[in-house]
N, C-alpha and C positions, 0 to 999 in steps of 0.2 A: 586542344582537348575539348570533346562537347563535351560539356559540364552536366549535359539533364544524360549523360550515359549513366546512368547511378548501378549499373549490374558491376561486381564483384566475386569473380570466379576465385579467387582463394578461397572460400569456402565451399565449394566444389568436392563434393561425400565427404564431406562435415557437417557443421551449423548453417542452415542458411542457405543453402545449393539455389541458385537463381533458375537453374534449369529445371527446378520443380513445377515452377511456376509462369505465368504470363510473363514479358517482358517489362521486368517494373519501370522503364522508362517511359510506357504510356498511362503510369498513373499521373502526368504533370495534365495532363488534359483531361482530368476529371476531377483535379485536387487544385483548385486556382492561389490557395498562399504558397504551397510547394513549388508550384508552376514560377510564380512569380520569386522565389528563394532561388531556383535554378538561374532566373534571369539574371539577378542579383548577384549570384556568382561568375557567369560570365561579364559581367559588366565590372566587375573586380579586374577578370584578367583582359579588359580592353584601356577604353582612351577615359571610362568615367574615373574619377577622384573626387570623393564626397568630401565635405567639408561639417561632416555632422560623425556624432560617436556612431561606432567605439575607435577609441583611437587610434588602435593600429591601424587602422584606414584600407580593410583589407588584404596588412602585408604581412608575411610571416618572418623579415630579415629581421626583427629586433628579437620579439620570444619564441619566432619558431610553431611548431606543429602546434602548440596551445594553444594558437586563436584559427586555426587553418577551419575555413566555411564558417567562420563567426559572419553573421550578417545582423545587424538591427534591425528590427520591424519598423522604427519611427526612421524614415531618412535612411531606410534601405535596402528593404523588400515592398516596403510603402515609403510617400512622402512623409513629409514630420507630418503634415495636417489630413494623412489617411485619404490620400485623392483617390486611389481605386477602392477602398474597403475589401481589399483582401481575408483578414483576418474574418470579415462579419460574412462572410462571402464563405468560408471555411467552416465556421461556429454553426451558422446556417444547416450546410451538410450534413455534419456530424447531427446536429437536433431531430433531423426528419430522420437519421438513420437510427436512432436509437428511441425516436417519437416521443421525442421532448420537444416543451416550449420554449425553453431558453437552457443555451447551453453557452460555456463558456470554457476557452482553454486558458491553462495556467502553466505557466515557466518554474512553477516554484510547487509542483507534485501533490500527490492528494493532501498534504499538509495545507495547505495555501486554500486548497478546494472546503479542505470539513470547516476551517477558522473562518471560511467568508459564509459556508451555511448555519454555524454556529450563532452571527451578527445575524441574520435573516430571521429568525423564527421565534427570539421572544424580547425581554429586557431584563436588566439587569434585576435582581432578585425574584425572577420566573424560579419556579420548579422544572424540569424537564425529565423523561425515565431516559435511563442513560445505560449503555453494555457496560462494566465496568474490565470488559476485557477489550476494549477498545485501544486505537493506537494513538500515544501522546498527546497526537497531532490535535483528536478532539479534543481530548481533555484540557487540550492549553486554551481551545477555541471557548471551554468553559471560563477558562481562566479570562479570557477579552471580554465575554455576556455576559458576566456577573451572577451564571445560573445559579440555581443551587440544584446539586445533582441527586438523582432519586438512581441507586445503582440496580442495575436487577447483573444477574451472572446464568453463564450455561452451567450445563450439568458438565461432569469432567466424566468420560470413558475409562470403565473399571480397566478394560479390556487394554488402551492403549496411554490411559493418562492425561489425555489428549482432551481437551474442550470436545464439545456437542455442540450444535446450534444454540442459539436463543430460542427457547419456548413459548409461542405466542403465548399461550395458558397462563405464563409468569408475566408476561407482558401485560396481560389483560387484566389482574391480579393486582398490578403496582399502579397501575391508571386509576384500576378504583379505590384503591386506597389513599390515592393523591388524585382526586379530581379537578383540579387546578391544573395541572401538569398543562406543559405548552407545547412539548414534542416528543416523540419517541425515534432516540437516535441508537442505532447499531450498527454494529462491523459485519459485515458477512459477502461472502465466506470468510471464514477465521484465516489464518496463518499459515495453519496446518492444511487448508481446505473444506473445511466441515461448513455446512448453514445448517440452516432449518426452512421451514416454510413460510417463504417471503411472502403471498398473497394472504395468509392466516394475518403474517403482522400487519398487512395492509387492513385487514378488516375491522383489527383488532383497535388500532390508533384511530380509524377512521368513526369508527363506534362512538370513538372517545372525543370525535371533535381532534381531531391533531393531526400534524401531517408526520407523514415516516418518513425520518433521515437515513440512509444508508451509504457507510465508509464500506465501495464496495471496492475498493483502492486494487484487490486482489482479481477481481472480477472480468475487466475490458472482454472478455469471448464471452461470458454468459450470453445465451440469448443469438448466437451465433451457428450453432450445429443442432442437429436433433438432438444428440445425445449428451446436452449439455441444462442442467436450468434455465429459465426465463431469466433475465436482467432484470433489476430491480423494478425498474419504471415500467415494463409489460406486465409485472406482477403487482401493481399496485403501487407500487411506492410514490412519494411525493419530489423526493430529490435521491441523484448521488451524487458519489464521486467516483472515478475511476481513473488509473495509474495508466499514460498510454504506454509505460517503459519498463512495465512487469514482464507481461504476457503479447503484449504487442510489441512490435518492432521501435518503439521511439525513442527518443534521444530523452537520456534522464533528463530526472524533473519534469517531465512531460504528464498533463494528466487531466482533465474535461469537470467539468462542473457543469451536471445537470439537472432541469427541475420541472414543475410543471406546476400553471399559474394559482390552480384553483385554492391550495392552497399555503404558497409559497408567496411572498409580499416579492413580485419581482423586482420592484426599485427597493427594496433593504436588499434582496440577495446583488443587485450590481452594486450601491453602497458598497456592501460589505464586503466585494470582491475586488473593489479599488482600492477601498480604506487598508488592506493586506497585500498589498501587489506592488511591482517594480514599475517605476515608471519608463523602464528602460528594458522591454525582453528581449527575448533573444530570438530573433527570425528565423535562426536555426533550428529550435527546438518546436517552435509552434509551427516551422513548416512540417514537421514530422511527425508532429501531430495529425495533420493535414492527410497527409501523405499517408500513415496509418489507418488514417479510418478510412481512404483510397482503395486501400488494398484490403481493410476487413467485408470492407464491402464484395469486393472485387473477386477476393479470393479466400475471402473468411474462412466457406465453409473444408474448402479444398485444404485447405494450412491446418486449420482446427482437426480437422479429420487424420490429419498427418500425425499432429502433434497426440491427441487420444491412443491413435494406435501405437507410437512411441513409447505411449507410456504403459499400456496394455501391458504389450513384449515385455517391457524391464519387469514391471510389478508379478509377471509368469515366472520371468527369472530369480525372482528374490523370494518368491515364495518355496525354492529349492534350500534357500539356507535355514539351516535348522537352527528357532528358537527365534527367530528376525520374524517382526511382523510386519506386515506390510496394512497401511491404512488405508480402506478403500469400503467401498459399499456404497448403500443407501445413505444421505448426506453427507457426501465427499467427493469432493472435486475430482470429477475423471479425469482431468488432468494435473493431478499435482502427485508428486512424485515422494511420498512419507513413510518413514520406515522406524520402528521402535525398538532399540536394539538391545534393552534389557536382558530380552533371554537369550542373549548370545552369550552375556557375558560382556563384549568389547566396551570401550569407555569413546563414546560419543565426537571429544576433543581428539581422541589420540585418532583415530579413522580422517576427521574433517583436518588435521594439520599433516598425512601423508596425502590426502586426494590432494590438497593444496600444493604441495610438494609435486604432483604428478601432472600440474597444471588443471586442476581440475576443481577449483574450489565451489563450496555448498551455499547455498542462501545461509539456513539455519542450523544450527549441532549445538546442540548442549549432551550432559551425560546419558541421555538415554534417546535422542530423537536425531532424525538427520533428515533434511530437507532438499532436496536436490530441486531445482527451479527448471524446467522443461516450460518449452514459450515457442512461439508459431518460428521462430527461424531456426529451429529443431531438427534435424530427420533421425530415423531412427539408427541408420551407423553410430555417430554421434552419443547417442544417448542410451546406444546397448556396451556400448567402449564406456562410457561411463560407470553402467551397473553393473562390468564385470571389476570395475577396480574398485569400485565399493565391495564389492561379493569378494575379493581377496583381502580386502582390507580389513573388513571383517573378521577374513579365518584368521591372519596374522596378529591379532589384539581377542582374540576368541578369548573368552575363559569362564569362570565361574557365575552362572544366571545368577540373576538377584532381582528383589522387586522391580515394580516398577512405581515410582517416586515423581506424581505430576510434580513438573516449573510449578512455582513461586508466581509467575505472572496467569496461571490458568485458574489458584487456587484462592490465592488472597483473601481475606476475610478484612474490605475494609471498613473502618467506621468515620464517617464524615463528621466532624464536629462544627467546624468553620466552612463557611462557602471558599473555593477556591482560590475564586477573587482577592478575597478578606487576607486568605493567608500569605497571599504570593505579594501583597504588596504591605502588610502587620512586620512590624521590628521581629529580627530573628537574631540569633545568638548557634554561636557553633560548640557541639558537646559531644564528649568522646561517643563514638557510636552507638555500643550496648548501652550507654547512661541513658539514650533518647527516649527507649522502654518508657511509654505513660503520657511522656510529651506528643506535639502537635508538629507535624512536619509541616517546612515552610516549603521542602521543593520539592520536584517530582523524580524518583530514582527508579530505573526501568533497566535488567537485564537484557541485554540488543545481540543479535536478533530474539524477540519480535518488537521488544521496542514499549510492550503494554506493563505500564506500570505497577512497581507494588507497593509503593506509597506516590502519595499524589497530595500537594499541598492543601491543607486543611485536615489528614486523617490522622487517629490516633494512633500511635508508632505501637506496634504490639509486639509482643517479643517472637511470634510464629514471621512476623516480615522481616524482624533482624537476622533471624538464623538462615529464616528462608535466601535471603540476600549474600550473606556470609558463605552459605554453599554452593550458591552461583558464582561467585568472584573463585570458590577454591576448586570448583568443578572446570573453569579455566575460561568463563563466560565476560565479557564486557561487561563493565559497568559504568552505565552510558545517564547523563543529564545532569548527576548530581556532583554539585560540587567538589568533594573530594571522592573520586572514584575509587581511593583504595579502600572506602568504607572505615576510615580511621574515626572520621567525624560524621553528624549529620547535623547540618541546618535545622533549627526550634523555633517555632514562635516564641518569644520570651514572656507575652502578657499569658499565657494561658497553661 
């Protein structure tokens, strides 16, 4: 078998039709770590036998399909001592393509990426302004820096309940009320798709003396099609992140850490990206990294354009069911796929647990939102079969409108008393749930999907995040981080 054949006709008028596009087997010749993961895998099925991890040594008779194209980067797409620089050779590419100075991929997804820019940008008992609808991911990166967090929050959409942008105007606001402040970090686009005006917050941090973090984890095509926003770093920003296994084709946990020098401390941002990293990745996934940004280059605009139009067609279609919003406009991702399904009536769960049944499961669904994830290996057959089995799934659970009632994690009112730090490492003590009312949470409890917390260690537990939590868990949502998930108890600091 040639192994660099990497086309895949089962997908063939479904997800991902290879005949859409150029023949992705000449992305190995302009992608040199993928190029060199291809080698590695034929060198698997010849005469080499490595004598370095991972153990299965390339074979699949012990566990089978589980490690099938597992290749190491140390001692397997490169030697242990990096004799070609593959890797720097790939990081490289991706940097000029997105016109950054230093870019870095990660095995371990924009988690791994915000926690190593989190170590870069101040020290421990810095102030920093911070989204507080951000994903864990910072917030735990808070928890490594010892920040103390200054929270600014969007506005939430009367219309769909749904977060807005961050408002530079609140950005600019909080800077000068904390003149000290060392960075201003945000998510955007949100969850849902929504930003704001990423050059406004460049201006605005910039004003301030600070560089702009942005978790744009959601992001990888911004910057990519006309009819898309600029990416963070053509609109000013200082740093991001980006997810290559959202929106792009990459093997999870894939996902780029980018910055620019002026004012990023490059040697804290690589520190901080070893001090959080495996010394052990996986060749597979940062060839696909590789390989991705091959092909965003390559055939970005062609795939993006696919994928817009894909979601055009559904969102015409969805705007046929009556009392179904559909999320779209001025500050919302043209390509993300959000529906608000209050005034239908239907309950959110019961929809996302028959599409799942129909082989068809949602990123996001709680009781009034459904998220459906459309991504460049999309076509539109695909994704119009999708939004008809939503659109019946719909009629079938139809019934009486009712408000609409933002998540718990869009709303939150939180109040910081302790730095994160303080609290995540301070004696805690376990107490019946409702009793926590007053007390100091010691951990971070977060309805998943989106994963953004409504307590976060050091806030004080108020009785709108107990209940608000308690109708996530009975509305049929994850309860994801915290200790006892069935929300029987919550973790307290005991001195406070």
């Amino acid at each position: 078998m040639d192994r660099r054949d990497t086309s895949d006709t089962r997908g063939a008028g479904r997800a991902g039709d290879p005949r859409d596009v150029r023949d992705p087997r000449n992305l190995a010749s302009t992608a040199p770590l993928f190029g060199a993961y291809l080698t590695a895998l034929d060198r698997q099925q010849g005469d080499w036998h490595w004598f370095t991890t991972p153990g299965h040594k390339g074979s699949t008779h012990l566990t089978g399909v589980s490690v099938a194209g597992d290749v190491g980067l140390s001692g397997g797409v490169d030697t242990v001592k990096f004799r070609h620089g593959y890797l720097e050779q790939a990081e490289q590419l991706a940097a000029e393509l997105w016109g950054a100075d230093i870019c870095r991929f990660s095995v371990a997804g924009s988690t791994h990426g915000n926690q190593s820019l989190a170590l870069s940008i101040g020290r421990p008992g810095d102030e920093v302004v911070v989204s507080r609808t951000l994903h864990r991911s910072m917030l735990l990166g808070i928890v490594l820096a010892g920040f103390k967090p200054v929270w600014v929050r969007p506005g939430v959409d009367a219309a769909t309940g749904l977060p807005a942008g961050i408002q530079p105007a609140v950005v600019a606001a909080t800077l000068a009320a904390h003149p000290d402040a060392r960075a201003v970090l945000i998510g955007e686009p949100s969850y849902v798709g929504t930003y704001s005006d990423m050059s406004a917050h460049a201006r605005v941090a910039h004003a301030a003396g600070v560089p702009l973090v942005v978790d744009a984890a959601w992001a990888a095509h911004f910057g990519f099609h006309p009819d898309l926003p600029p990416h963070a770093l053509s609109a000013g920003a200082d740093a991001l992140v980006t997810s290559a296994h959202k929106v792009l084709p990459a093997y999870s946990q894939a996902a780029l850490v980018m910055a620019q020098r002026e004012r990023i401390d490059e040697a804290r941002l690589r520190r901080g990206f070893e001090a959080t990293y495996t010394t052990s990745p996986s060749g597979q996934i940062l060839a696909s990294i590789d390989a991705a940004r091959a092909l965003l280059e390559r055939d970005g605009e062609q795939l993006i354009g696919r994928m817009l139009e894909s979601v055009a067609a559904a969102r015409r279609r969805l705007h046929e069911v009556p009392g179904l919003l559909v999320v779209e406009g001025e500050g919302v991702d043209p390509a993300k796929l959000v529906v608000v399904l209050s005034g239908t009536g239907a309950h959110g769960i019961a929809v996302e647990n028959e599409l799942i049944d129909s082989g068809m499961p949602v990123e996001l669904a709680d009781r009034d939102t459904i998220v459906g994830l459309v991504t460049m290996a999309d076509d539109r057959e695909g994704v119009m079969r999708f939004t008809e089995a939503l659109v019946n799934s719909i009629e079938r659970h139809r019934g009486a409108p009712r408000p609409i009632s933002p998540a718990a994690s869009w709303t939150v009112e939180a109040e910081a008393v302790v730095t994160p730090r303080d609290a995540f490492f301070a004696p805690s003590e376990r107490v019946p749930f409702r009793s926590a009312v007053g007390r100091l949470s010691a951990e971070l409890v977060a309805p998943y999907p989106p994963g953004i917390p409504v307590l976060a260690p050091g806030e004080l537990v108020n009785g709108d995040s107990v209940e608000a939590l308690v109708q996530a868990k009975a509305d049929g949502l994850r309860i994801a981080y915290a200790a006892d998930p069935s929300l029987q108890t919550l973790q307290v600091l005991t001195e406070y």
